[in-house]
Every structure is written in C-alpha cells, then in structure tokens.
C-alpha positions as CSV (number, residue, x, y, z in Angstrom):
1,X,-49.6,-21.2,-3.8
2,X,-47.7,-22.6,-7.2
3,X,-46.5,-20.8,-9.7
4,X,-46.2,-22.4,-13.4
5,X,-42.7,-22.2,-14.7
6,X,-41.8,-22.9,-18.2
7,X,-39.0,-22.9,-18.1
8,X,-3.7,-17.2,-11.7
9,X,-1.6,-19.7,-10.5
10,X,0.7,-18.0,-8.4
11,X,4.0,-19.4,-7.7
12,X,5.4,-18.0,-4.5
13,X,9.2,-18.2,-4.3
14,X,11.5,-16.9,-2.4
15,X,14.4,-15.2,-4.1
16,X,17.7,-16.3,-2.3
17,X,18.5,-19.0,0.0
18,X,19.5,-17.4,3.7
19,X,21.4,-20.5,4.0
20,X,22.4,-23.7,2.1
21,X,20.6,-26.4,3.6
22,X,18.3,-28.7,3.1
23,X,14.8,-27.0,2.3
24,X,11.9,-27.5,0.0
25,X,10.8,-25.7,-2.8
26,X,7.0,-26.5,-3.8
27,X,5.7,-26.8,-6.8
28,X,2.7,-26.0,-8.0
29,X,1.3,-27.3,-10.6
30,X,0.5,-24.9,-13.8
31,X,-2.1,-26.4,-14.8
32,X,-4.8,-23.5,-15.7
33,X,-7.8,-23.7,-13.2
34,X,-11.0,-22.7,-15.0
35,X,-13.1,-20.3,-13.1
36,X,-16.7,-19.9,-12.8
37,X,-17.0,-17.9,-16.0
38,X,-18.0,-21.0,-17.3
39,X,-21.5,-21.6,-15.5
40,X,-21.7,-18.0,-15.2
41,X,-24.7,-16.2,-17.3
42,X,-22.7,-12.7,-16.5
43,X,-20.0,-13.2,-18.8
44,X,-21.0,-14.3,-22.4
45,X,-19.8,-16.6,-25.1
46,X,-17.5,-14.2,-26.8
47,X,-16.1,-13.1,-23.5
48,X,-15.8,-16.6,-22.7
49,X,-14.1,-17.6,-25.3
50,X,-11.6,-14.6,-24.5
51,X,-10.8,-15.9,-21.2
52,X,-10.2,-19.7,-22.5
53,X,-7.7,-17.8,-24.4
54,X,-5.5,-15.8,-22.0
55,X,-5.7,-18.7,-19.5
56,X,-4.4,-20.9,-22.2
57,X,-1.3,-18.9,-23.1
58,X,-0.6,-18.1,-19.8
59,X,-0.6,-22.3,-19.4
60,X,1.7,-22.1,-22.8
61,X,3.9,-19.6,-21.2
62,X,4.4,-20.7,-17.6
63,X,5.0,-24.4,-18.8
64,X,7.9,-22.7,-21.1
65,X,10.0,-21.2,-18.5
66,X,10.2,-24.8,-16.9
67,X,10.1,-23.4,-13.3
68,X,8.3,-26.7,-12.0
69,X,11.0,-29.1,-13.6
70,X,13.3,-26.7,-11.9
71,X,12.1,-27.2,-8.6
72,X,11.3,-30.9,-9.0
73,X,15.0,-31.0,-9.5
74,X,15.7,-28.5,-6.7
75,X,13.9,-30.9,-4.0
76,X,15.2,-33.8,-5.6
77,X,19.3,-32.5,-5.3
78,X,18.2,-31.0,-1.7
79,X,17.2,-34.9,-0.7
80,X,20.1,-36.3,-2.0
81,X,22.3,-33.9,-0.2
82,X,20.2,-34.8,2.8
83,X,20.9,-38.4,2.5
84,X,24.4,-38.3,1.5
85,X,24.8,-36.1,4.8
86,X,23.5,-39.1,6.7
87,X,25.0,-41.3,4.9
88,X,28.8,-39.4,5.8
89,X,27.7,-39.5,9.7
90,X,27.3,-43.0,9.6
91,X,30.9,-43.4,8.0
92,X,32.5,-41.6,10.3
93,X,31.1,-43.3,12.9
94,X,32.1,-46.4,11.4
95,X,35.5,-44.8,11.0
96,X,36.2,-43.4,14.7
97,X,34.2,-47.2,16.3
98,X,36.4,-49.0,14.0
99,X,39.8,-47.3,13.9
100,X,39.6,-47.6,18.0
101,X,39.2,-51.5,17.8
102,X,42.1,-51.2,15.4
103,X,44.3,-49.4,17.6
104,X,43.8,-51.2,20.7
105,X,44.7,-54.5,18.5
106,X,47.8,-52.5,17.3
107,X,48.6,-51.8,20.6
108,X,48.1,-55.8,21.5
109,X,50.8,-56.5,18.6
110,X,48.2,-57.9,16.4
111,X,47.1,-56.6,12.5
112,X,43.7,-57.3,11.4
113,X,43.5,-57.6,8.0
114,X,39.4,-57.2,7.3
115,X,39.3,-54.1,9.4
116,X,42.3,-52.3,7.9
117,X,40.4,-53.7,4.6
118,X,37.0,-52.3,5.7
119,X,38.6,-48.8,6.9
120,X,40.2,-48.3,3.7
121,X,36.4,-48.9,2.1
122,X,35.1,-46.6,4.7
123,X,37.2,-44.0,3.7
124,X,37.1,-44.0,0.3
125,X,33.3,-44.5,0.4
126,X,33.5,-40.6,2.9
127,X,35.7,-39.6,0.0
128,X,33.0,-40.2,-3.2
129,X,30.5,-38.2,-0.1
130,X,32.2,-35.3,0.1
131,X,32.9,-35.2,-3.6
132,X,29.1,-35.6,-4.5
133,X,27.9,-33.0,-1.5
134,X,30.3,-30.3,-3.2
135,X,29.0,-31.0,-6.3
136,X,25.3,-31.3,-4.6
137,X,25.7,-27.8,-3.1
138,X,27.5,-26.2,-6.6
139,X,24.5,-27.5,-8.1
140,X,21.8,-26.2,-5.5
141,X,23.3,-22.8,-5.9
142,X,23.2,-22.6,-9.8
143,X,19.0,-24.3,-9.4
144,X,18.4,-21.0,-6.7
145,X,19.7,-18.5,-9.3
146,X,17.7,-20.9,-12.5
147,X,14.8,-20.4,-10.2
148,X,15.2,-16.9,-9.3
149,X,15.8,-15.6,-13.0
150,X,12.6,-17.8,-13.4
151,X,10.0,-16.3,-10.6
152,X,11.6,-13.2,-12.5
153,X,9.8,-14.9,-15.8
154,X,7.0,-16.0,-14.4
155,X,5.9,-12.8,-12.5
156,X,5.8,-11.1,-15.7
157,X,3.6,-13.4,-17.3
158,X,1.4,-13.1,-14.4
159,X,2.0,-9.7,-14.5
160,X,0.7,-9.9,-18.4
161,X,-2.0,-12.4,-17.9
162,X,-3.2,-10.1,-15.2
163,X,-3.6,-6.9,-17.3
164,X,-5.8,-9.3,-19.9
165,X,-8.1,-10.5,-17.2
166,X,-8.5,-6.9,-16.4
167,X,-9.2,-5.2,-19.4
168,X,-11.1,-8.4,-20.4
169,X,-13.0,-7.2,-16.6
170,X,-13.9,-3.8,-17.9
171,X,-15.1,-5.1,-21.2
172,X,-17.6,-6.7,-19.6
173,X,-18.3,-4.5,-16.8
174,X,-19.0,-2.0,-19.7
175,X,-21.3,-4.2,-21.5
176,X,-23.3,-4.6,-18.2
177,X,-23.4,-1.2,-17.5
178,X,-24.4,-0.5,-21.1
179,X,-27.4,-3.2,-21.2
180,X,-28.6,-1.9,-17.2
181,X,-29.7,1.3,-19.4
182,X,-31.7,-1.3,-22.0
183,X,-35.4,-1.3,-21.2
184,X,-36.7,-5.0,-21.9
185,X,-39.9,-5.9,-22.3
186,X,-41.4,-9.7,-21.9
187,X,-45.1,-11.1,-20.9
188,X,-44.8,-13.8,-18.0
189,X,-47.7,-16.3,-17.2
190,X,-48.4,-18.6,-13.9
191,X,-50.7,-19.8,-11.2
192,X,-52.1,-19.2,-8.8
193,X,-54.0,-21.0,-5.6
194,X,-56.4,-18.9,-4.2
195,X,-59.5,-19.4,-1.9
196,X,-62.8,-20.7,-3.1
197,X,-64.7,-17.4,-1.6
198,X,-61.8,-15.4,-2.6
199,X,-62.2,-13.1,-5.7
200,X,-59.9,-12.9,-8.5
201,X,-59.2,-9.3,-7.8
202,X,-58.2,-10.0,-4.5
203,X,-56.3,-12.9,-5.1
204,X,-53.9,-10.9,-7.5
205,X,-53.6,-8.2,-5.2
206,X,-52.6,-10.4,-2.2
207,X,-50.1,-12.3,-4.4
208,X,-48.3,-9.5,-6.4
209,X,-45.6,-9.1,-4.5
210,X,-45.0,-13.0,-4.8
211,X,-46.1,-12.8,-8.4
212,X,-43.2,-9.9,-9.0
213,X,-40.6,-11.6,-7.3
214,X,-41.4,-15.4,-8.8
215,X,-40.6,-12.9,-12.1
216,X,-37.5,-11.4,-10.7
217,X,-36.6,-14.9,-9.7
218,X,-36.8,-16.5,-13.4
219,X,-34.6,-13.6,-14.2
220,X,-31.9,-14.4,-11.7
221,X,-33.0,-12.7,-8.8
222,X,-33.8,-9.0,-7.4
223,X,-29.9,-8.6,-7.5
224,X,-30.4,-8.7,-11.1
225,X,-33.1,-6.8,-12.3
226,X,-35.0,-3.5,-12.0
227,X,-38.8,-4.1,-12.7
228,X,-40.1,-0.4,-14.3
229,X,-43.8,-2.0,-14.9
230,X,-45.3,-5.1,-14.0
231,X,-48.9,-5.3,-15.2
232,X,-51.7,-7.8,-15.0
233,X,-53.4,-7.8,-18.4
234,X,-54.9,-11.0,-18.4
235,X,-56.4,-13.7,-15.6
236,X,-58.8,-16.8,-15.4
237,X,-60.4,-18.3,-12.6
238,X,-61.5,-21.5,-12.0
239,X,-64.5,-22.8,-9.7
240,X,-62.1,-24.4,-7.4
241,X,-60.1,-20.8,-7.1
242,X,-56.8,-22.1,-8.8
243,X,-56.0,-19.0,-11.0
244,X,-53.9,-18.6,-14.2
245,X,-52.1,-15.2,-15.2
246,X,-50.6,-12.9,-17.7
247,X,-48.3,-10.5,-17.1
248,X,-46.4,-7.5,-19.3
249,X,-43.7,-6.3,-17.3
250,X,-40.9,-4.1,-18.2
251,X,-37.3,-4.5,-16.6
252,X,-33.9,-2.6,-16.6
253,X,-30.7,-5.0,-16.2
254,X,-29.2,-3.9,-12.5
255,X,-25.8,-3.5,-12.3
256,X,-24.2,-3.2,-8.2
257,X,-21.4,-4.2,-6.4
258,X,-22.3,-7.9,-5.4
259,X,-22.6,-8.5,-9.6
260,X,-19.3,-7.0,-9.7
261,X,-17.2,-8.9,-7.4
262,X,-19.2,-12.4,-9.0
263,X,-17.9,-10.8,-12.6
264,X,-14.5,-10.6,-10.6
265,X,-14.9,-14.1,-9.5
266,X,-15.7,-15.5,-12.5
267,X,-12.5,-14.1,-14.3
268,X,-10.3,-15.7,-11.0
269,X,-9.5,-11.9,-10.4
270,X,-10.3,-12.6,-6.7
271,X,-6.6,-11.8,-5.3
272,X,-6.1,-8.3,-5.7
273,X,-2.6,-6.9,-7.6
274,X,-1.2,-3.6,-6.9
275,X,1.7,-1.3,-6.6
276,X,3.6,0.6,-4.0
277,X,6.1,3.4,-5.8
278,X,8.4,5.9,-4.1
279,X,10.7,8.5,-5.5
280,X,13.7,6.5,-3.9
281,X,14.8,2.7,-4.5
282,X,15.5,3.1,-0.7
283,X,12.3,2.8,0.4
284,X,10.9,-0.4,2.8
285,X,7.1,-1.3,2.8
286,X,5.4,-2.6,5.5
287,X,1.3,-4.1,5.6
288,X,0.3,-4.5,9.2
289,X,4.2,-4.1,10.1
290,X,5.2,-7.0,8.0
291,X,7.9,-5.8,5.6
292,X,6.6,-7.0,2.2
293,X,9.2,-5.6,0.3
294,X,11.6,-2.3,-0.7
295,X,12.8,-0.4,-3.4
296,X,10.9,3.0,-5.8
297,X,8.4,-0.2,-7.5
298,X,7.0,-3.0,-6.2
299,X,4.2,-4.8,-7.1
300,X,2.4,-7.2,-4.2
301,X,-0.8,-9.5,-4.7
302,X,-2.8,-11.2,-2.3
303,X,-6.3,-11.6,-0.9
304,X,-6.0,-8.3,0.8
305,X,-10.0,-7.2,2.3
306,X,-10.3,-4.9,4.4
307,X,-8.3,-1.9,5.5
308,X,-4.9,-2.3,6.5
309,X,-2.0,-0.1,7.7
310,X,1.0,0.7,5.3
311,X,3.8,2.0,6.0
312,X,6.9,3.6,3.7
313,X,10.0,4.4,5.2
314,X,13.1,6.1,4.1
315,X,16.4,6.9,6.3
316,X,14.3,7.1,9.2
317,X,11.1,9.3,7.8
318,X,7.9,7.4,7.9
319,X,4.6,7.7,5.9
320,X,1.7,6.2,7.4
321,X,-1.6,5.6,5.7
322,X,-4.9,3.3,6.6
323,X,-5.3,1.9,2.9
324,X,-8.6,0.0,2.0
325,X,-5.9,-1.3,-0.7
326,X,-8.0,-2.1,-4.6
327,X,-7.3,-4.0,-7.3
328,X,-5.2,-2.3,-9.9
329,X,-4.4,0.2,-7.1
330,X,-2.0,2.5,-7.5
331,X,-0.1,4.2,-4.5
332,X,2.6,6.5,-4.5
333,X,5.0,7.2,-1.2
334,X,6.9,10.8,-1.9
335,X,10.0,11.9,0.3
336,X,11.8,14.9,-0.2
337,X,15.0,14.6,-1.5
338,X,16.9,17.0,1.8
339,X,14.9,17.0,4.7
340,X,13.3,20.0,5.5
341,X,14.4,21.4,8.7
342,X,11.1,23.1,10.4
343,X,10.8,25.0,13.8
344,X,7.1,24.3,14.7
345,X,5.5,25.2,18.0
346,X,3.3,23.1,19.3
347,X,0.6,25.4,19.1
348,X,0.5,24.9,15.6
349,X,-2.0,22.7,14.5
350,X,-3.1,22.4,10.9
351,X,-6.4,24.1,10.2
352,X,-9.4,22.4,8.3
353,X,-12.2,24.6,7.6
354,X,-15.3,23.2,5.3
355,X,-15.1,24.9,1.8
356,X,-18.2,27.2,1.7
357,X,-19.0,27.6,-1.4
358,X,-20.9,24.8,-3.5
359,X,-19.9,22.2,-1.6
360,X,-19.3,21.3,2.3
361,X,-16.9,18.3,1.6
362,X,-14.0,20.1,0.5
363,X,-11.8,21.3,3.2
364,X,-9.1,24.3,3.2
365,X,-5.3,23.2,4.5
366,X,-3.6,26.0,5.9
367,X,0.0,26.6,5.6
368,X,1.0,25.8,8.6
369,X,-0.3,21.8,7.4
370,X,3.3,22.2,5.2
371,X,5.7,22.1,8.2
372,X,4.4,18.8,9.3
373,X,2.8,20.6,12.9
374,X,3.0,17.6,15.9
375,X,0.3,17.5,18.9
376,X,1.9,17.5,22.9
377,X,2.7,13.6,22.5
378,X,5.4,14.3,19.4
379,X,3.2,12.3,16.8
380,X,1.9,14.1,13.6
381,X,-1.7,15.5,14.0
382,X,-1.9,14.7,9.9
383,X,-0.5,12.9,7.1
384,X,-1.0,13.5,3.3
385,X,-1.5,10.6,0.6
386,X,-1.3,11.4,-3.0
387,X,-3.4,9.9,-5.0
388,X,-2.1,9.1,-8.7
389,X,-4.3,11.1,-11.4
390,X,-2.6,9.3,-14.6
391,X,0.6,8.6,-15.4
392,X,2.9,7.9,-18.8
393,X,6.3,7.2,-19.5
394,X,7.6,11.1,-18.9
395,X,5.6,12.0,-16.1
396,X,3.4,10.9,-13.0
397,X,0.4,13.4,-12.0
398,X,-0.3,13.6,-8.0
399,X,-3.4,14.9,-6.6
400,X,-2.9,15.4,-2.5
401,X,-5.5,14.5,0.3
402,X,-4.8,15.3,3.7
403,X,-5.3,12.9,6.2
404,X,-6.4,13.8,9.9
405,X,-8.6,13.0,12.9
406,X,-10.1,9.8,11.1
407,X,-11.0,11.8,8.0
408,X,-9.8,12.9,5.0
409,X,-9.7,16.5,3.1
410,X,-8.9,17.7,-0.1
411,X,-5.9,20.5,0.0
412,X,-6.1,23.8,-0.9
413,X,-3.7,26.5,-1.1
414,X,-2.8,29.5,-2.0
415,X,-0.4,29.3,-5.5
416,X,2.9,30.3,-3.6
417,X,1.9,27.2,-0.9
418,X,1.2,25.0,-3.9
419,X,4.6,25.5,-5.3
420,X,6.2,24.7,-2.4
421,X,4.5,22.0,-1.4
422,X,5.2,20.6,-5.0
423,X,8.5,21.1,-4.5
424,X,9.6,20.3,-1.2
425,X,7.2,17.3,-0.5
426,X,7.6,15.7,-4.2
427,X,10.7,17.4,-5.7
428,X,7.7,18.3,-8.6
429,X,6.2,21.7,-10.0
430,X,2.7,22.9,-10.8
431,X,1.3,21.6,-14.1
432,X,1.1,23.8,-17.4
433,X,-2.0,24.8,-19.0
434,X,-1.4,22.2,-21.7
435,X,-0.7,19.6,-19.6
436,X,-4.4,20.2,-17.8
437,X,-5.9,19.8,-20.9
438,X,-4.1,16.4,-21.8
439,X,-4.7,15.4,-18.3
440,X,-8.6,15.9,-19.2
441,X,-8.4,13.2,-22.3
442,X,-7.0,10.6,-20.4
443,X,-8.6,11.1,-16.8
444,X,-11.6,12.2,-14.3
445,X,-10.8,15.7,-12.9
446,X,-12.7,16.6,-9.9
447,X,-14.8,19.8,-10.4
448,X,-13.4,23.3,-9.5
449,X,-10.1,25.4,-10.4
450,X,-6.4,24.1,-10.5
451,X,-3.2,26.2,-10.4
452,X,-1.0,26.5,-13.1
453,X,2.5,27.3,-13.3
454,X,1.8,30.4,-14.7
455,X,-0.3,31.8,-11.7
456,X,-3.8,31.6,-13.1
457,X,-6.3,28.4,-12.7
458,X,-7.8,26.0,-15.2
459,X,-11.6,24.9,-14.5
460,X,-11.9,21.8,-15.2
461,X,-15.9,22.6,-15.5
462,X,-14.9,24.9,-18.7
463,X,-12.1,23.5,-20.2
464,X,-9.8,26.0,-20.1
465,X,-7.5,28.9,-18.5
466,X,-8.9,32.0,-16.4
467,X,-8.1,34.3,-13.9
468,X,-7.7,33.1,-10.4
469,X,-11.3,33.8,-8.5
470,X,-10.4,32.5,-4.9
471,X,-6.9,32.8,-3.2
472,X,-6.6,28.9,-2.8
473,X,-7.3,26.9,-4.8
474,X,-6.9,22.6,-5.9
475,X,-3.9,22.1,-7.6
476,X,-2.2,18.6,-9.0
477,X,2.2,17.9,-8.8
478,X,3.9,17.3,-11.9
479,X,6.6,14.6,-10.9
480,X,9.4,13.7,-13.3
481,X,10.0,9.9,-14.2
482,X,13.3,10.7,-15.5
C-alpha cells in the first residue's frame, strides 16, 4: 500500500571554602544554549522570538557580573599557589642538603664560598615564596567572597530568567489549550494499492484505519490531533486496482501531557525550580537524607523525577513528607513556635472516615489527629502537609492534607478544632469573610464550605457567607509574613 503525500546555564558554586587549599572552581561557559524551540512546530514565531529574547539578556546579564573571569582567575591564583608550594619544598630541601655539606666542611676548618653564595640565593629565593603565597592566599580569599557575592548575582538572574521562561510556558500552554477547542476542517487525498478482484468499497474499508492515521501522521501524529469526522467523499479506481482518494475530515488540536513536557523541553525548562519555606530561618532540608540546604526560604533546582522523601527539621521536631516535587512548586514546613506538650495514649489513633455526602474522597480528621497520636512502635501514625493556596507580600494562605497509611485526606473540623489547629500548628488564625472572597480572584478554591473567624462558613460554590450546615467543615490558615 502507498499513500500520496504532498507534502539555563546553571553555575553551581559552592559558597565558602572549608579550607584554603588548592581546589578548582569550574567554569562554565555562559554562552546561551538554544533549545529545541527552534525546530519545534509547538511554539510559534512570536513565541519564538520571545525566547531568543530572554535567553539573550540572560547571556547580557550573566556575562556582566564577570563570574567566569572570576574563576578563571580563581584557578589560575590556586595553581600558582600550588606551584610556588612546590617550588618552597624543593628550597628547603636544597637548604637542609646543602647547609649539612656546609657544616661538616665548617667542621673540617674549611669555607666554601659557592655554597655559602648558593644558600644565601636559596634563602632569599624561600623568602620572595612565602611573600607571594601570603599574598596568593589574601588574594584567594578576597576571589571566594567576589565569587560568592557573584553566585548571589547570578542566582537571581536565573531566578529572573526562570520566571520569563515560565510565564512565556503558560502563554503558550494557553494558546494550545485555546486552539485544542478550534474545530479545523481540511480535505486530504492519496492512494491506494488494492487487489485486482478487490472492490473499491472494500478496499476503503480495509484501509481506513491506515487512511486515518497516514492523516493523523501529516498532522504530527495521533499525539497531536483529535479526528471528529473523517469522510470519504470522493474515490477512483483503476483496472489494475491502484486507487486514488478524497477525504473531508474534521480535527480538534489535542493537548496532553507528553505535548506538555516537549513545550517544557523546548523552553529548556527541563530542570525543575522550587521552594522549601518554614516559619523559622532555623530550619534544615533534607532530599533523600541529603541536606540541601537551611534557613525560612530556599530555593533548589535540579532534575528532580520522581518522588522523593523530604524532610524539615527544627530543634529536634521533624516533618516528613513523600513529595512528587513540580516545577514552580511551592512547599511550606510549619513548626509551632512552643512545643505543645501532649499526653496521648496509645490507643489513640486518628480517625479517617469517607465524607458521605456528595463525595467519597473527602475524609473527616478527628480531634484526636491534633495531638500528633503515635502507633506501639513510637512513630507517628500521620503527618499533615500544607499546601500553599496563594500568597502576597502580607500574608500566606495554607490549606492542610493529612497524610496517613499511604494516602492522603482532606481535614475537617469542627470551628473550635480549626482554630486551634491554626494556631498551634502554624502560629495563624481562620480567614475573614473578605479575605475568602479575595482569595477567590486570585485562586481555585475547592468546592464546599470554609470557616471563618467569625463562626459561620463561606461556600465557595455561592460566593459568599452562610450559616454553618455541618459541624466540621474545610477551613484554610491565615499566616502572617510579617
């Protein structure tokens, strides 16, 4: 059968020198690497063109702080310190083989002139050594903080190129998802081969699924469209059964996740960049036990797939969480600012019972989740995450999931166990009514009824303030940036 077809450099540094030694700072060149967008048909001209622009300024920028000339000359004073250190062993061999040959002459009553002469060239020789190894090692010190102050530079222009590329990401990812909901309509012709005895009827029917996908093929693949009509409206056949076709077929754009991550791809947003925050600056991070950094903000990058165990920990209390860690991710580590002394029996186990009322996914948390209950072996039967809602400069808006048994439940409680768990766990308070309905402008609120401060519930189905229905209820901390 034949068909007819017509047819973000990233510069990893470390911050301070454990020791001053000799060691090797690599450079990396910044020269901008141009994805994929280029040959890609998912990102367009104008889009294009964006990207050429942020990569360029980000090229602009980077070569501005001068970080590589800094470490050029970092590696080049750390080799001259290493060869002036060799250089000062061999002297003092000299001296100590030398001054022992001049003794024992000395000793024999006889002065030889060209070694006194060669000892006093020795020694001054070990004394321009030391003098340019002091000012080597001033001057490898003063590089490390140039270098520091400039990772410091440089992060933030990653940081900024990094929020471009991603709101340059959901530009297009909007367009796609626009255009997937554009029917387009086209007429597609080709051949066939079919049997001699074979009808042309039959021939179309045993081919159409080749037909439709040599179609799907000219459009990029299955991956990439949605056929809503393919019809046959015109076809010839010749005596020797070859067969020539015209179809009108209708197709939707398809938008999924494998034409998301080449969209990601293309903008060279394939290493993820995210967050880790905690309410105290005393807090150490961990990924797969590896300590990747401490204090209330940092942000981490890497080619992180999969789902890995984090850890926050702070004067000895540690939050656990299995994080399938995202892009732009967000994650917020809360510990109370006293610790809260609890008496819990071991008999107390929280309680999940599946919400039954419109839903079975929901789950109820009972009180007794609040006081942190442990199982016979000491170790927490369940741990909460809070997942950030929005946030702005004032305040940061937390929505809590508990975690337990391999699976995860949304909390409710009654308003009194809301309050305190806004105010023990996250040193927060219940959100106003106003602040539910700025909340809705900027973000996705999950169906149902919230708690306010004031004791009654919003809906976030109808917008606005009612009497409470059920006795527990969703709720969302209000915690204080300042």
């Amino acid at each position: 059968m034949a068909f007819k077809k017509d047819y973000e450099v990233v510069v990893n540094l470390e911050k301070v020198l454990p020791h001053l030694k000799a060691k090797t700072w690599i450079t990396l060149a910044s020269v901008t690497v141009m994805s994929s967008a280029w040959a890609s048909d998912l990102v367009n001209g104008s889009e294009q063109a964006q990207l050429e622009t942020i990569n360029s300024e980000y090229s602009s920028r980077y070569s501005e702080v001068g970080l590589d000339d800094t470490i050029a000359l970092y590696n080049k004073t750390s080799s001259s310190i290493d060869a002036n250190k060799i250089k000062l062993l061999n002297n003092i061999d000299i001296v100590k083989a030398d001054s022992k040959v001049f003794q024992e002459k000395l000793v024999l009553g006889e002065y030889d002139e060209g070694i006194a002469v060669a000892l006093r060239g020795v020694s001054s020789s070990i004394s321009k050594l030391n003098q340019e190894l002091a000012e080597s090692e001033a001057k490898l010190i003063e590089l490390n903080k140039t270098i520091a102050a400039s990772q410091s530079s440089v992060t933030q222009i990653e940081r900024d190129k990094n929020e471009q590329l991603l709101a340059l990401y959901r530009e297009i990812k909007d367009r796609h998802l626009k255009e997937a909901n554009v029917v387009h309509r086209e007429n597609y012709s080709g051949k066939l081969e079919c049997k001699v005895t074979e009808s042309l009827s039959a021939c179309v029917n045993r081919n159409l699924p080749y037909m439709k996908n040599a179609f799907a093929l000219e459009k990029g693949g299955s991956e990439r469209i949605k056929l809503t009509s393919y019809k046959v409206v015109d076809a010839t056949q010749k005596l020797n059964g070859d067969l020539t076709y015209t179809v009108s077929a209708e197709y939707k754009n398809a938008f999924n996740s494998n034409l998301d991550g080449e969209i990601r791809k293309a903008l060279n947003l394939d290493k993820i960049r995210f967050v880790f925050r905690s309410n105290s600056a005393d807090t150490e991070y961990f990924i797969n036990d590896e300590k990747v950094g401490s204090g209330d903000t940092i942000e981490l990058s890497g080619n992180y797939v999969g789902v890995y165990n984090v850890r926050a920990v702070n004067k000895g209390t540690t939050q656990s969480l299995r994080l399938n860690l995202k892009n732009d991710g967000d994650y917020f580590f809360p510990f109370t600012k006293k610790a809260q002394k609890t008496n819990v029996k071991k008999s107390q186990t929280p309680k999940v019972v599946a919400k039954s009322a419109k839903t079975n996914e929901a789950a109820q948390i009972t009180k007794s989740v609040l006081t942190a209950a442990k199982n016979e072996n000491g170790s927490e039967t369940g741990t909460f995450s809070n997942t950030v809602v929005y946030k702005d400069e004032v305040f940061t808006y937390l929505y809590p999931v508990y975690r337990g048994n391999n699976k995860s439940a949304e909390v409710f409680l009654s308003r009194d166990d809301a309050t305190q768990y806004c105010e023990q766990k996250l040193s927060s308070k219940l959100p106003t009514p106003a602040a539910y309905k700025y909340l809705e402008l900027y973000a996705d609120l999950k169906p149902g009824d919230y708690w306010t401060d004031q004791g009654r519930v919003y809906s976030s189905q109808k917008k606005d303030v009612f009497d409470k229905t059920f006795e527990t209820n969703r709720f969302i901390c209000m915690v204080s940036m300042n």
